[in-house]
C-alpha positions in Angstrom: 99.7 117.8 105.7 99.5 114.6 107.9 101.8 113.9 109.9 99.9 111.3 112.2 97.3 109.0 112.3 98.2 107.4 116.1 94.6 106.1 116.6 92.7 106.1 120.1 90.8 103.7 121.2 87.4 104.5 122.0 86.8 101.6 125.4 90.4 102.5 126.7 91.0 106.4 125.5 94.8 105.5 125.4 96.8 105.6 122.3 96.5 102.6 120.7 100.0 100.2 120.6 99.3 97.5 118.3 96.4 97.1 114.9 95.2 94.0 113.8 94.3 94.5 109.6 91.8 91.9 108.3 90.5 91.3 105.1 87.8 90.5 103.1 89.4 86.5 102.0 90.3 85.5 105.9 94.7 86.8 105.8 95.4 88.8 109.1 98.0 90.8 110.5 99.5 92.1 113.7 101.1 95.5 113.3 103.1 98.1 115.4 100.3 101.5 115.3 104.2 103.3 115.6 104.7 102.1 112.2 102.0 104.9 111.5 103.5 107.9 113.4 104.4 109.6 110.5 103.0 109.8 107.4 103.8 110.9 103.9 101.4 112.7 101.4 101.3 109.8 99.5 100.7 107.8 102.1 102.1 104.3 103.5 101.6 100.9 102.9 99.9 98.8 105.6 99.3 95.4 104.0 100.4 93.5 101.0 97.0 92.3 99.5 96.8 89.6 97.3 94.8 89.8 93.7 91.0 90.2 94.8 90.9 90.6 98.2 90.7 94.3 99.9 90.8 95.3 103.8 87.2 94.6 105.6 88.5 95.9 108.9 91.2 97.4 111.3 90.6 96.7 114.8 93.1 98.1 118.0 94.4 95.3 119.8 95.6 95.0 123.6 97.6 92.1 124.9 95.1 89.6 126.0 92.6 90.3 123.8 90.8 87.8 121.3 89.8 88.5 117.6 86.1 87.1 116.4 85.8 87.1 113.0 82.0 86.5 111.2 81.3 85.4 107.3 78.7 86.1 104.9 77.7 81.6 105.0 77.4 81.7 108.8 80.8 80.7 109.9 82.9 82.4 113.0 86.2 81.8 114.8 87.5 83.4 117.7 90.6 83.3 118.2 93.8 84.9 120.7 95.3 87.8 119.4 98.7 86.0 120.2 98.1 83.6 117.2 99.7 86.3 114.8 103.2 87.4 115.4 103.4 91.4 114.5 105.0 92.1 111.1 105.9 94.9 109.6 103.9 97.0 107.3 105.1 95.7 103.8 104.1 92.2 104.9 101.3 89.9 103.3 99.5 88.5 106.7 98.9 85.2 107.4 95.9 83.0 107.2 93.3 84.0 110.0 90.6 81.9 109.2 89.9 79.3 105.9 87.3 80.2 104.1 84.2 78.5 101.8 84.5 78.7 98.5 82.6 82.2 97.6 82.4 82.6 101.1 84.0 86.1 102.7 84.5 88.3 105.8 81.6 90.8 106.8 82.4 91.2 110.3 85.3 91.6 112.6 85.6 92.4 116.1 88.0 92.4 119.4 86.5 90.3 123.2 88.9 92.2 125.4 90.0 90.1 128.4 87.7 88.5 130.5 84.6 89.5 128.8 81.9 87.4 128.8 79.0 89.7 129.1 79.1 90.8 125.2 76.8 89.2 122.4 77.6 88.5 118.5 75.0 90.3 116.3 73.9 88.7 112.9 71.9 90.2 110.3 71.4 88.8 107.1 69.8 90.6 103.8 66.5 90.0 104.0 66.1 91.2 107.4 66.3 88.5 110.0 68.9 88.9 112.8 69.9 87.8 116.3 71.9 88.0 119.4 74.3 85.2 120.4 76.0 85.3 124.2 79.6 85.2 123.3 79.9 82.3 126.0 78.7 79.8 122.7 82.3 80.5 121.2 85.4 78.7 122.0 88.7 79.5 121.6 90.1 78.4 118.4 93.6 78.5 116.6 94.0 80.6 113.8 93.4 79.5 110.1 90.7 77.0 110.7 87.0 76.9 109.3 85.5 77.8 112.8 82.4 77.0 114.2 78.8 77.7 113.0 77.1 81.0 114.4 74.0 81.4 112.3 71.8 79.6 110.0 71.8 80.9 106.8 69.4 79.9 104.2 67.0 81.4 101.3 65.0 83.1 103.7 67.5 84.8 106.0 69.6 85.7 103.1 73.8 86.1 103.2 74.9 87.2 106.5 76.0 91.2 105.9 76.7 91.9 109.3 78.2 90.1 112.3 79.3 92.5 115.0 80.1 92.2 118.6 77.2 94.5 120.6 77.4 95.6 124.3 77.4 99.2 125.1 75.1 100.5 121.8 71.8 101.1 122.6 69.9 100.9 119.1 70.7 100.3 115.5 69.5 102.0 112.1 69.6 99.8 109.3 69.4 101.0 105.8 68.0 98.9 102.4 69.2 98.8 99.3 66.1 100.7 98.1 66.1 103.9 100.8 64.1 102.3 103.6 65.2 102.5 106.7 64.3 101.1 110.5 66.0 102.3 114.1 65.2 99.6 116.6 66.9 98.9 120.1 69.4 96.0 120.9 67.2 94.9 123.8 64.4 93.8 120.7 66.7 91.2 119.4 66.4 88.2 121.0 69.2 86.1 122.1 69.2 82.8 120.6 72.1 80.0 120.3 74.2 79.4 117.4 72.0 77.3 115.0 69.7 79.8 114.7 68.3 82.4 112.0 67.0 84.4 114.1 63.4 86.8 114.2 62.3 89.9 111.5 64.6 92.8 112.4 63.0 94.6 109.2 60.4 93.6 107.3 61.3 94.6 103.3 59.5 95.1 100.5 60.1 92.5 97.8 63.4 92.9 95.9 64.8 94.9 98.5 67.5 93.7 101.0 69.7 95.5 104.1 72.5 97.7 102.7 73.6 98.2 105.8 73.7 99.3 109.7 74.9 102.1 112.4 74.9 101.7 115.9 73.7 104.6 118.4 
């Protein structure tokens, strides 16, 4: 039976106080990890969802912290985890960031306080990728269209990743037809925004990146 699901957070090793949910068509929320203690067989309800969407992400959040959140076209916000009030766990969200149309989230991540030392990772399907120094990304309000953070075109493919990389050490990335590559961060190059990046894996044709694990 569980009667818990209190998660820790793996930078801090405390119990974590406060989730932020995010999903796939831009809504966020801000909710109590409390709300969580206890938790019946057939479980609890931890967002309202709208027709279509799903959850992409749930990410612990300290006071302080900002949320960076990446889409499949290229697009990124950052904004201050203070933007979005906590609600309970019945509630619908609010908007976090406004979307393209058949654009959606593929990555989600928290800049604690102060950091400035951490890099955005992009990868798109067909294999090209990049680092970006967080530094390029202002501070936006919540709900807007954001700011560019890669360029995405026929050869790079839709974005399927954007993560926020400091302390992993390498990456295995995995294709939609078995193949699979483990490279370090330090071969990525850093580039700026407007970028599309360098070969991170070089696919047969057809084939695109499934997806990745970091080391």
């Amino acid at each position: 039976k569980v009667t818990s699901i209190l998660p820790i957070d793996k930078e801090t090793k405390k119990t974590v106080e406060t989730l932020m949910l995010v999903t796939k068509n831009g809504t966020a929320k801000k909710v109590s990890a409390e709300g969580f203690k206890d938790v019946r067989r057939s479980g609890l309800i931890a967002i309202k969802l709208d027709d279509g969407d799903e959850l992409q992400n749930v990410l612990p959040i300290s006071k302080g912290d900002d949320v960076m959140l990446v889409t499949s076209m290229g697009q990124s916000i950052r904004f201050k985890e203070t933007d979005i009030r906590e609600m309970g766990r019945g509630a619908a969200g609010v908007r976090a960031m406004k979307l393209g149309k058949g654009d959606f989230i593929v990555g989600v991540g928290k800049i604690p306080k102060g950091e400035n030392s951490i890099s955005i990772l992009t990868l798109g399907s067909n294999g090209l990728g990049k680092k970006t120094n967080i530094k390029e990304y202002k501070v936006q309000k919540r709900g807007g269209s954001g700011i560019k953070t890669a360029k995405v075109t026929a050869k790079t493919g839709t974005l399927i990743v954007g993560a926020i990389v400091k302390d992993e050490n390498e990456i295995i990335a995995v294709s939609q037809k078995g193949q699979v590559i483990r490279v370090t961060l330090d071969s990525i190059p850093t580039s700026g925004r407007q970028t599309q990046g360098v070969t991170v894996m070089k696919l047969r044709t057809g084939d695109n990146i499934a997806s990745i694990t970091f080391l």
